[in-house]
C-alpha positions in Angstrom: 19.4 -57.0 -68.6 20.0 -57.2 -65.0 21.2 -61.0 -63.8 18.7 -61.4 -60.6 19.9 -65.2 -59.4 21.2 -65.1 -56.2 24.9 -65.5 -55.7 25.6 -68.5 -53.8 27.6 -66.5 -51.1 25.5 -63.5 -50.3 22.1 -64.6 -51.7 22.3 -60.8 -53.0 21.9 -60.9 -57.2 25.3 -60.0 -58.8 24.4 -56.7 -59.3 24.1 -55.1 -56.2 22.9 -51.6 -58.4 19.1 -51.4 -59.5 20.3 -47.9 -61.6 22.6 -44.8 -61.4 20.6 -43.0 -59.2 22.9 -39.5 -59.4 26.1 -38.0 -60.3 27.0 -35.7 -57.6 28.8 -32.5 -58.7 30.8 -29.8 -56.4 30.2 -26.4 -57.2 31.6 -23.4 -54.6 28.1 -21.4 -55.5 24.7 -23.2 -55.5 22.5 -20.1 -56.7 25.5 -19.5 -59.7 25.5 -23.2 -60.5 21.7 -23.5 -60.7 20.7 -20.2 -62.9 23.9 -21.7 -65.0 22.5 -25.3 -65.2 19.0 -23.7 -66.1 20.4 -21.4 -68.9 22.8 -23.1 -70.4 21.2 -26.6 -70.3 17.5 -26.4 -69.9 17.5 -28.5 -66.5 16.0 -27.2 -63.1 15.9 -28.0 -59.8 13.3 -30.4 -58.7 14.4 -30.7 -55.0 16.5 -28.6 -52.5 17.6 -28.7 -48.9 20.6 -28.1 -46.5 22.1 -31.5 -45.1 24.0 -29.8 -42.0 25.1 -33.5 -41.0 26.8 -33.5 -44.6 28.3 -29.9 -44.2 26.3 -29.0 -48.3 23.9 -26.8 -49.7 22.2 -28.9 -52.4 19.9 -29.6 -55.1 18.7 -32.1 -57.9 18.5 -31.4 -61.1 16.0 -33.8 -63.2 17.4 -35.0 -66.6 15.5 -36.5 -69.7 12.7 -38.3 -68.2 13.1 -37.2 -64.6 14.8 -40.6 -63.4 17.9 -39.4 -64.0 19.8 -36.7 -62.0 22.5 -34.4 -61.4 23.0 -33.1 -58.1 24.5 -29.9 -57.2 27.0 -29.4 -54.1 27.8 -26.3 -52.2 30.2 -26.4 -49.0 28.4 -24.8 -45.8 31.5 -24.2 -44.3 34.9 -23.7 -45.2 36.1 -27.4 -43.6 32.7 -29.5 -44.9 34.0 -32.6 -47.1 33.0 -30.7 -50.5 35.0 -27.4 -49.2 38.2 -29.5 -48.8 37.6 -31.5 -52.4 36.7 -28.1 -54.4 40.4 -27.0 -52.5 42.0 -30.0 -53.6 40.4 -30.4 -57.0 38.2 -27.8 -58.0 34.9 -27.6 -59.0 33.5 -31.1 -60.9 32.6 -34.3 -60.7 32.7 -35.4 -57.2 30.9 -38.9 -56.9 29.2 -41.4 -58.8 25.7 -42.4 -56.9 24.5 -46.0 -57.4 20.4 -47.1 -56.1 20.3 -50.1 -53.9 17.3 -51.4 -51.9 18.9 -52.1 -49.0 22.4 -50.1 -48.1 23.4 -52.2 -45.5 23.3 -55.7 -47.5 25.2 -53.9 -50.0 27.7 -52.2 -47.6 28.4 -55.3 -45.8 29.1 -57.1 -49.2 30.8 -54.7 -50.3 33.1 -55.3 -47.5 33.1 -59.1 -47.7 34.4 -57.9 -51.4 37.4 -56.5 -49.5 36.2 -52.4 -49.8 36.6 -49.8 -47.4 33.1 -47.7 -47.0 33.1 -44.5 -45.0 30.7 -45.2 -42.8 30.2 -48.2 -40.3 26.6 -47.3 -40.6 24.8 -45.7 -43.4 23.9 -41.6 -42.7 21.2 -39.7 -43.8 21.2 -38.3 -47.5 19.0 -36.9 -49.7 15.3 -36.4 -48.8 15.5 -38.9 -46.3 17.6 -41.7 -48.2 19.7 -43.4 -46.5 23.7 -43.7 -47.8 27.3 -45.0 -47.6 30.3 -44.2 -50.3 32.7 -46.5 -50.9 36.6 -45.3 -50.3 38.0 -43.7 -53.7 41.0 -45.8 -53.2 38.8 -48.9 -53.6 36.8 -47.9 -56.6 39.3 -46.9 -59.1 39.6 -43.2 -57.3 35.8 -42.8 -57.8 33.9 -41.6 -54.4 31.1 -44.2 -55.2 27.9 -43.2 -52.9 24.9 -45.9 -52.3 22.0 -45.0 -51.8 18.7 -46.3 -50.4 15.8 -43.8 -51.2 13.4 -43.0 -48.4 10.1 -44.9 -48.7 7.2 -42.3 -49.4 
C-alpha cells in the first residue's frame, strides 16, 4: 500500500513513485529485437517513434495487462548515449523507469536527497512525457529514469 501523508519537508508523500512505468532495454537492432520479442515471448509493440533529441530508435512492448512495459532501444548514431552503453556493456538492461506526476517536484527532491540527475530540466521522452534519470552512481549503478506521461 502506498503511504500518501505528506512528509513534513517536502509535503511530497514518501514515495515519490506512483508505479514502474518501464524497463528500458538496449538493443543494437530494433527490427531484430522486436520480431525476437514477438516470437519468442508473445509481446508486441504498442508504440514506436524516433526521439532524435535522445539519439534512439524505439518502441514499447505491452506486458500482462498492458500497464506494464518493456521498451526497446536502438542507437541512431554511432555516438547517441545507448551506442556508447551497448560499447561499454552490451546489449541489456539499460534503466529502470519509475511514474511520477510531476518530474520536477521529484527531481528537485531528489536533489535535496543529495542525487545527481542528468538534466537541470526534464527533456522530452516517450510520446510526449516528460523525463529526468537519476546518475547511476547515485542509485546503486542503476540509470533510474522519471517519468511524467503526457496528458492526453
Amino acid at each position: 500500500m502506498t503511504n500518501s501523508v505528506p512528509d513534513a519537508h517536502t509535503g511530497l508523500p514518501a514515495e515519490l513513485f506512483s508505479t514502474i512505468d518501464h524497463v528500458g532495454i538496449a538493443v543494437p537492432d530494433l527490427d531484430e529485437a522486436l520480431a525476437f520479442y514477438a516470437r519468442t515471448f508473445g509481446v508486441s509493440s504498442v508504440h514506436e517513434e524516433t526521439n532524435t533529441d535522445q539519439g534512439v530508435r524505439e518502441a514499447m512492448l505491452a506486458v500482462g495487462n498492458g500497464t506494464t512495459r518493456i521498451q526497446l532501444l536502438a542507437p541512431l548514431t554511432p555516438d547517441s548515449t545507448i551506442a556508447k552503453f551497448i560499447g561499454r556493456s552490451g546489449p541489456g538492461l539499460q534503466q529502470l523507469a519509475f511514474r511520477v506526476t510531476d518530474v520536477e517536484a521529484v527531481s528537485a527532491t531528489l536533489r535535496e536527497r543529495g542525487l545527481r540527475l542528468l538534466y537541470d530540466e526534464p527533456r522530452r521522452g516517450t510520446a510526449g512525457s516528460r523525463v529526468n534519470f537519476v546518475h547511476p552512481k547515485d542509485a546503486g549503478g542503476v540509470l533510474v529514469e522519471l517519468v511524467e506521461p503526457a496528458v492526453h
